[in-house]
C-alpha positions, 0 to 999 in steps of 0.5 A: 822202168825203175830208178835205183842207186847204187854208190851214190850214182842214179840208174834207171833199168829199161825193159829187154825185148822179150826175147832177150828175157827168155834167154837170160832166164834160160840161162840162168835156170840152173841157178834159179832152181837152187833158189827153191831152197831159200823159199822157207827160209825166213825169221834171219835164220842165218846158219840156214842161209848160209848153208843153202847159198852152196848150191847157188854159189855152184850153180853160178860157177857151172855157168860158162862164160860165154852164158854169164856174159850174155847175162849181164851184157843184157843187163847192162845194155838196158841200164842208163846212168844219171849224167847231169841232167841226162842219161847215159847208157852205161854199155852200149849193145854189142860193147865189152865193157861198161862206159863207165870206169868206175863200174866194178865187179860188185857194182855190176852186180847190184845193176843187174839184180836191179835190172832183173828185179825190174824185168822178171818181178812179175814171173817170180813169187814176191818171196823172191823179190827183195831190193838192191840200192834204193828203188825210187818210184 
């Protein structure tokens, strides 16, 4: 489990049940592939970076509807958020929406790198790793 924050609210990634992994990484193979192309990228060579986000950004719009959404329900659904001094699920299992109004596209977003950092570090290269809103161990 890692803690993270993001705009000013806590949040705490659990683990997916490994099956629920499999999927979302089934899923999310088109895009993974196009990640193959960052791998050489380092040094902020920005005009490089730029140019290899195309193939990303396509591969994330090829992805139906239905496939992104398991994705990110999966992440979402294993996501708490600091309440005090409780936890809240930000969305629970089968809900359509997170719980919180405040959750927007890009904050969505932030969670599920997060979440996915945290349940799939150990199956990717560390060069694909990076940090979104600050870890706390």
């Amino acid at each position: 489990m890692v803690e993270f924050e993001i705009d000013g609210h806590s949040y705490r990634s659990g683990q997916m049940p490994a099956k629920t992994q499999f999927h979302v990484l089934r899923r999310l193979a088109p895009v993974l592939s196009s990640l193959k192309d960052l791998s050489g990228l380092t040094g902020g060579n920005a005009e490089a970076m730029a140019a290899s986000l195309g193939p990303i950004t396509e591969a994330i719009a090829k992805l139906s509807d239905a496939d992104t959404e398991y994705v990110l329900d999966a992440c979402l659904e294993v996501t708490e958020r600091q309440q005090g001094a409780g936890w809240a699920k930000v969305q629970p299992k089968g809900s359509r929406r997170p719980m919180f109004d405040d959750i927007n596209f890009a904050v969505m977003l932030k969670i599920a790198m997060a979440v996915m950092q945290d349940n799939f570090s150990s199956f990717f290269p560390a060069s694909l790793s990076g940090s979104v809103g600050e870890a706390k161990t």
